[in-house]
C-alpha positions in Angstrom: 33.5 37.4 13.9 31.3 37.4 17.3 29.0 34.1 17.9 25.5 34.3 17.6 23.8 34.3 21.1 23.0 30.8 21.4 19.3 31.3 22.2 19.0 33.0 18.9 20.8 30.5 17.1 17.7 28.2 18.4 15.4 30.6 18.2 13.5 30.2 21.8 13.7 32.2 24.5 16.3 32.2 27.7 13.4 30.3 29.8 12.7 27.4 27.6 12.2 24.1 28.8 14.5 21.2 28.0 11.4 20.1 26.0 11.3 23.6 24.0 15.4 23.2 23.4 14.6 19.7 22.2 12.1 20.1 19.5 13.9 23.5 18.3 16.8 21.7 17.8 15.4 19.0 15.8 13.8 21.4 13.9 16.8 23.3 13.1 18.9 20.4 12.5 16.7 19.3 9.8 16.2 22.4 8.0 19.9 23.0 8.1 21.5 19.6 7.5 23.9 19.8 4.6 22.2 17.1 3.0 19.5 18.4 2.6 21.2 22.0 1.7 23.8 20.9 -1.6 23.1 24.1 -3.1 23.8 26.4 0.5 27.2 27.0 0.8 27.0 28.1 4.4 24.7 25.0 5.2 27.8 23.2 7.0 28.3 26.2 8.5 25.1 26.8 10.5 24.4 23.1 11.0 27.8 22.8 13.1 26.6 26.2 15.2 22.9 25.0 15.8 24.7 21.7 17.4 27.4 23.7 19.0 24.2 25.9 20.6 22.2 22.2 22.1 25.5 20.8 23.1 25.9 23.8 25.6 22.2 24.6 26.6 21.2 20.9 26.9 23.3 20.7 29.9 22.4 21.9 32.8 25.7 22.9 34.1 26.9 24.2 30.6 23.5 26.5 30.3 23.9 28.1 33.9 27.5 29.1 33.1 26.5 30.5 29.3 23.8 32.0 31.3 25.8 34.1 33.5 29.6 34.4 31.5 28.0 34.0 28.1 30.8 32.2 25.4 33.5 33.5 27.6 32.4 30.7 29.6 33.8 28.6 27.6 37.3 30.5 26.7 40.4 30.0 27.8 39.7 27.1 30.4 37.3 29.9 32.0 34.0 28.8 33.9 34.0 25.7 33.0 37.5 24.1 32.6 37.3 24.2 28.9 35.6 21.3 28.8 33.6 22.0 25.8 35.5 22.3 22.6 34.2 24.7 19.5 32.5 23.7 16.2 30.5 21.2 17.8 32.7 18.5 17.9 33.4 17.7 21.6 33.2 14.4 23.3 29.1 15.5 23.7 28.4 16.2 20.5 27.8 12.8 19.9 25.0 12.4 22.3 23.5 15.3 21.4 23.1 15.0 17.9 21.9 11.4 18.3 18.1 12.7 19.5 17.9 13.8 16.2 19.7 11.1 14.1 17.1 8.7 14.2 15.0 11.5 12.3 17.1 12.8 9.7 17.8 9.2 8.4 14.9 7.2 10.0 15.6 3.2 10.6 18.5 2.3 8.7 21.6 3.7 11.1 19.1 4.4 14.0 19.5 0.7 15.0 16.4 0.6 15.7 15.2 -3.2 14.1 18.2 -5.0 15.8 18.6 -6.9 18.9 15.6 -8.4 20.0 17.5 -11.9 21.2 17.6 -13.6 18.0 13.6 -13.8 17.8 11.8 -11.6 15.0 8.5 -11.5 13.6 8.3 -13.7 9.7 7.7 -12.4 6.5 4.3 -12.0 5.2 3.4 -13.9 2.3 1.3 -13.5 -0.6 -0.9 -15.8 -2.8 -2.6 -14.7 -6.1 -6.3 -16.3 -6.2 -8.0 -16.4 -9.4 -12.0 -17.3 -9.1 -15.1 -17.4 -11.3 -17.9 -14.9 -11.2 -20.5 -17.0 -10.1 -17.9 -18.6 -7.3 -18.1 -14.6 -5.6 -21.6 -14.9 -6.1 -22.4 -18.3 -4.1 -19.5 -18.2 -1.8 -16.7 -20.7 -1.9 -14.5 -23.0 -0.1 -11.5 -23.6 -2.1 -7.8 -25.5 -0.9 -4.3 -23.9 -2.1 -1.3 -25.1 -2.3 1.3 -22.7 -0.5 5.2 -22.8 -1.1 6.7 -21.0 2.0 8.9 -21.9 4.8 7.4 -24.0 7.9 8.9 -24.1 11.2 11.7 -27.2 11.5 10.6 -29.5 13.7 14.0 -31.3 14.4 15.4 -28.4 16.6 11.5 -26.5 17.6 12.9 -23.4 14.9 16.0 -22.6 17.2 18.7 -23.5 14.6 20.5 -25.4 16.7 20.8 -29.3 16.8 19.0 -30.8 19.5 16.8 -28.0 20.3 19.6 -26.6 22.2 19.6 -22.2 22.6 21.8 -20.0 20.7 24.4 -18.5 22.2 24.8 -14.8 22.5 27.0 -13.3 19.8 30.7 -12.0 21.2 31.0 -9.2 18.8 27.5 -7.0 19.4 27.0 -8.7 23.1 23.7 -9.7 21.7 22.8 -6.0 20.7 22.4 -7.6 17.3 24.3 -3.9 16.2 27.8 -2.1 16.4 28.8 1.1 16.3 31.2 3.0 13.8 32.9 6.6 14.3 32.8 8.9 10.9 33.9 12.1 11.8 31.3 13.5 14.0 28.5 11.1 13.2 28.3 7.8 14.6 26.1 5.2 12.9 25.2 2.0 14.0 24.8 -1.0 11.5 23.9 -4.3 11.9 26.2 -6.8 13.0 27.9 -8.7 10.4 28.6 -11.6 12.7 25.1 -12.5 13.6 23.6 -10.4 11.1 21.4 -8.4 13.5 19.9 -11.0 15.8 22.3 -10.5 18.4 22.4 -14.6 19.1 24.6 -17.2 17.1 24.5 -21.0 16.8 27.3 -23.1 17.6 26.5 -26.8 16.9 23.5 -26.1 13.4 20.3 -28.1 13.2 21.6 -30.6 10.4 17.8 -30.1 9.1 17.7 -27.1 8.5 21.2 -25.5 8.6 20.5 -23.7 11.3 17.6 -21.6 10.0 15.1 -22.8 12.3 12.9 -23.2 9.2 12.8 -25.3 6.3 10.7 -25.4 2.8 7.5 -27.1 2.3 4.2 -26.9 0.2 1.0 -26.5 3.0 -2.6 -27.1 2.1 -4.8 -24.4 3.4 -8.4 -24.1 3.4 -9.8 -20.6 2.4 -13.4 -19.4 2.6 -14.2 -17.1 0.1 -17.1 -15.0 1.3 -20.6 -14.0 -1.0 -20.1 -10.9 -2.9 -16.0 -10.5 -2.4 -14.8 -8.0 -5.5 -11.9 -8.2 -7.5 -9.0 -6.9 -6.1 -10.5 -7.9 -2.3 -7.3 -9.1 -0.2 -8.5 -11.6 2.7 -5.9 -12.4 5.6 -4.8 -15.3 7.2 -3.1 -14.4 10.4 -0.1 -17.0 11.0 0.1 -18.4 8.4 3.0 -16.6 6.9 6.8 -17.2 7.1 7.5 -18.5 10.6 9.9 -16.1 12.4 13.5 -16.5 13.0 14.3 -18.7 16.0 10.6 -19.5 17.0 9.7 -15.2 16.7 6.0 -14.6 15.3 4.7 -15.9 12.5 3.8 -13.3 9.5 0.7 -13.7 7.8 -0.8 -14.5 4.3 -2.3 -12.3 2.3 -4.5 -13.8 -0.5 -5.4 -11.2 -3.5 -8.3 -11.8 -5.2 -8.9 -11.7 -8.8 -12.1 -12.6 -10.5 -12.0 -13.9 -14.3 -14.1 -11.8 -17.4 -17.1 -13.5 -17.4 -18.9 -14.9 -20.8 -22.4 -12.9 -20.4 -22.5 -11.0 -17.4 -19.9 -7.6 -16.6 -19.6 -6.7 -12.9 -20.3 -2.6 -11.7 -19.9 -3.2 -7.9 -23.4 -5.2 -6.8 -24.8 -4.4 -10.0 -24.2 -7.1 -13.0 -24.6 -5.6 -17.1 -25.8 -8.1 -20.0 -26.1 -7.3 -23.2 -29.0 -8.7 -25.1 -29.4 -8.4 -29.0 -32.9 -8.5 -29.8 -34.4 -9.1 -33.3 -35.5 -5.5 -35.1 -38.9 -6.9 -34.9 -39.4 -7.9 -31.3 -37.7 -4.5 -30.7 -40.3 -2.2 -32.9 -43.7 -4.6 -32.4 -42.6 -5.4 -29.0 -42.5 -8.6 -27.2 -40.4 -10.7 -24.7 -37.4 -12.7 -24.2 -35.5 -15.1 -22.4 -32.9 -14.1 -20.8 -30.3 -15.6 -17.7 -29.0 -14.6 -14.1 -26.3 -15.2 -12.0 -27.7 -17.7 -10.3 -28.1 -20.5 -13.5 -31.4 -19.7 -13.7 -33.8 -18.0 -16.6 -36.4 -15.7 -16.7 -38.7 -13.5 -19.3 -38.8 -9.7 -19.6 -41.1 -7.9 -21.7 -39.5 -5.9 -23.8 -41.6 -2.6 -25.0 -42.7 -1.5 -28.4 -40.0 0.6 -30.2 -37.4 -0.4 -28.3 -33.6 1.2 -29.3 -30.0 0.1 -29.1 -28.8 1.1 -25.5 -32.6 1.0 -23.8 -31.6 -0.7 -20.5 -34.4 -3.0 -18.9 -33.7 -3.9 -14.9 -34.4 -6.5 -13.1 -34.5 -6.3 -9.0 -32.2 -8.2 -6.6 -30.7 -10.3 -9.5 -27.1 -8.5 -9.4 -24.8 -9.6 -6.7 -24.8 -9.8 -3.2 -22.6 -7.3 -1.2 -19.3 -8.2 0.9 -20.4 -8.1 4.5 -24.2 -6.8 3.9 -27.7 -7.5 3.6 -27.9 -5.7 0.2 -28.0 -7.4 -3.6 -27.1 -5.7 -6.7 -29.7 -5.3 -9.8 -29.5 -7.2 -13.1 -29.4 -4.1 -16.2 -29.9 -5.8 -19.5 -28.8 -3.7 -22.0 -30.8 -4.2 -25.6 -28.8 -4.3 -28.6 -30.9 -4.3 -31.8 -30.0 -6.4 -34.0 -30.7 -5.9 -37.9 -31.3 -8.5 -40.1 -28.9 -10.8 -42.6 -29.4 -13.2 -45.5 -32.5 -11.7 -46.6 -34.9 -13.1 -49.3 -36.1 -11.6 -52.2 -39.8 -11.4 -50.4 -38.5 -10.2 -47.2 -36.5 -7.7 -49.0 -39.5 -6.6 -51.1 -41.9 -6.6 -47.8 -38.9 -4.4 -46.1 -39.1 -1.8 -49.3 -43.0 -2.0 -49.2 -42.5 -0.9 -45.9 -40.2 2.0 -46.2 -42.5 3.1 -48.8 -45.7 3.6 -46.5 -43.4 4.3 -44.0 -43.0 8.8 -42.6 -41.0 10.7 -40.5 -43.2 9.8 -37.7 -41.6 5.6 -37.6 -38.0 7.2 -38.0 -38.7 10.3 -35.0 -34.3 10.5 -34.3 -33.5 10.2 -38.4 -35.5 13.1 -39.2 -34.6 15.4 -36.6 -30.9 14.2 -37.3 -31.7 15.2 -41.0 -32.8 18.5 -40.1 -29.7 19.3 -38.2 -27.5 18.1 -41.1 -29.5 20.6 -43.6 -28.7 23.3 -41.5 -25.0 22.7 -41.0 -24.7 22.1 -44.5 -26.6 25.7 -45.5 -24.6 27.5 -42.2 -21.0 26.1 -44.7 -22.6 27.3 -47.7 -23.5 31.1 -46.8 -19.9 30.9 -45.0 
């Protein structure tokens, strides 16, 4: 069986650019890995001949001699010396497939997050805040108690004793990686000697054991700003885990959670409280006292005829918005409320009542009566 002209096998044209050869590859690499193609017998296949084209057309030399011989270039010691081996396995296939490794199987073998001298940036921490209502609606100050790592002081975070430098590790020449040949893929992993930071310690800080860090609770002071939400995370840059051998600090995230309040439920700036009103105040009319956010009290009128579910709203009494000018409104929400433990006069003013009473004091009950005739005639003709 005849090879595929190599260009095709890329699919660009005999002028691309190195650039042009590049990105095809990758392309076609991807789409082609056998990983990625369980179910495509001739995956292996074609993935092997897309590398076998980029091994030869990525070199200069290589692509001048396919260029003019074609694959007998490559035949028989011809053109070239036989210097390139079929199936994509020669001494460059290595290199060549490595522009796309990192890609296929991102950081883990790409060696990408080793090295670096020993120094790398500390874990960020978290720190669950639980707060009252009317503490995100004043603003608050509050100190927490944070369990974490702090740098040791005995050896300045280096690990060693004395403050003295780690020495560079003899099996990754402080690469903080090594390299291992499977088949035709090489993969890099971290070092098992240093574990990936490419330094070791001879002589450990007796402190800390040579962690350059060491466990202990730290008081921190955190300003929790008007109008924060539940949910609101608020950093603190630095103050996470300290990095290893004096790297960066991380930081700590504090999440904000904000407890069920007795009266009032939250709707972004907006607050909700639910008032029950006595039947009368709600049919004669009337007002009531009723509380805000900020401890205080104030009366609303509350109009004749009043139902369950009528909201009545009060201006700028909600809460104030995270990093604005703006305040919420205060919705009370009436909830009439019918009457217990009657006595026998009540009871007979309350049936005097109902006797003079029409369909005109009841407007919803009658038109809900109405409907219910007519769904109950509608079931009889049916």
């Amino acid at each position: 069986m005849s090879k595929r002209d190599y260009y095709d096998v890329l699919g660009v044209s005999r002028g691309a650019s190195d650039d042009e050869l590049k990105k095809a590859y990758r392309g076609r690499a991807k789409e082609l890995h056998p990983d990625r193609n369980k179910d495509n017998p001739d995956a292996e296949a074609q993935f092997k001949e897309v590398n076998e084209a980029y091994d030869v057309l990525k070199d200069s030399q290589k692509r001048a001699a396919y260029d003019q011989f074609g694959h007998a270039a490559f035949e028989d010691g011809a053109g070239m010396g036989g210097g390139f081996r079929g199936g994509g396995q020669g001494p460059d296939f290595a290199s060549a497939f490595a522009d796309v490794f990192d890609d296929l199987f991102g950081d883990f073998v790409s060696g990408r997050r080793g090295g670096g001298g020993g120094r790398s940036r500390g874990s960020d921490l978290r720190y669950n805040l639980t707060i009252d209502l009317e503490d995100a609606f004043e603003g608050k100050q509050v100190t927490i108690k944070a369990p974490g790592s702090v740098t040791c002081e005995a050896c300045s975070g280096t690990g060693a004793a004395g403050g003295a430098q780690p020495t560079t590790c003899p099996t990754c020449s402080g690469m903080g990686k090594v390299r291992a040949q499977q088949g035709f893929f090489t993969i890099e992993r971290t070092c098992p000697t240093c574990g990936g930071r490419g330094t070791i310690i001879k002589n450990p800080c007796a402190v800390c054991n040579g962690a350059g860090t060491v466990q202990r609770e730290r008081s921190l002071n955190v300003q929790i700003p008007k109008g924060v939400e539940d949910g609101t995370r608020i950093r603190l840059a630095g103050e996470g885990e300290p990095g290893a051998r004096g790297g960066t600090p991380g930081d700590l995230y504090i999440f904000v959670s904000i407890k069920q309040h007795p009266l009032f439920k939250r709707d972004s700036s907006d607050l909700l409280c639910e008032i029950p009103v006595p039947f009368t105040t709600a049919a004669l009319g009337g007002s009531i006292e009723v509380p805000t956010i900020d401890g205080g009290r104030t009366r609303v009128a509350v109009p004749a005829g009043s139902q369950s579910g009528k909201q009545l709203r009060l201006r700028n009494k909600g809460m104030p918005t995270l990093r604005g000018a703006r305040t919420g409104d205060l919705y009370l929400e009436i909830l009439v409320e019918t009457p217990q433990n009657l006595t026998s006069k009540q009871k007979d003013l309350l049936k005097q009542f109902e006797a003079e009473g029409s369909g005109k004091q009841h407007p919803e009950t009658e038109a809900f009566n109405k409907r219910a005739e007519g769904f109950w005639e509608d079931a009889t003709s049916s």
